[in-house]
C-alpha positions, 0 to 999 in steps of 0.5 A: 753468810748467816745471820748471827744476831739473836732473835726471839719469836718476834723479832725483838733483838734481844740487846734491845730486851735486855736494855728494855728489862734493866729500865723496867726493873729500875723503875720498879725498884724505884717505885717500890724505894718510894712507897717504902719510904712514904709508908715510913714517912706517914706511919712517923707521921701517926706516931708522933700525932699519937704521942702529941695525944691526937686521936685514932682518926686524927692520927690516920688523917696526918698520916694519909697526909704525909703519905700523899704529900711524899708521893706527890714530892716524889713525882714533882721530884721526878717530873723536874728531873726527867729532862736530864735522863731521857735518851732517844 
């Protein structure tokens, strides 16, 4: 009888690719919804320090601080949330 899996070049089957893939593409989406949202965070940040009459240096100083304190969240978050989702 033959062998009726698929499989590619290296022997990869190609169920195991595509769970592979979609993990790939969710974290990348992941990341991209992340930074997105540390941008939006530190460019509030830098306009709401502008409003407050701060100036341009101070301004970037806020917002290179809100944009490092949303990705470090970010990674607290996911670090404490792992636990749950990891599969063997």
């Amino acid at each position: 009888m033959a062998n009726t899996r698929s499989r590619s070049l290296y022997g990869v089957n190609s169920d195991n690719f595509r769970k592979v893939t979609m993990s790939l593409v969710v974290v990348l989406l992941t990341v991209a919804v992340v930074v997105f949202t540390a941008v939006l965070a530190a460019t509030g940040a830098a306009v709401l320090a502008r409003i407050d009459s701060a100036t341009w240096p101070a301004a970037l100083a806020r917002a290179a601080t809100t944009f490092a304190a949303t990705l470090a969240l970010a990674a607290t978050v996911t670090g404490a949330l792992s636990p749950f989702f990891l599969t063997r």
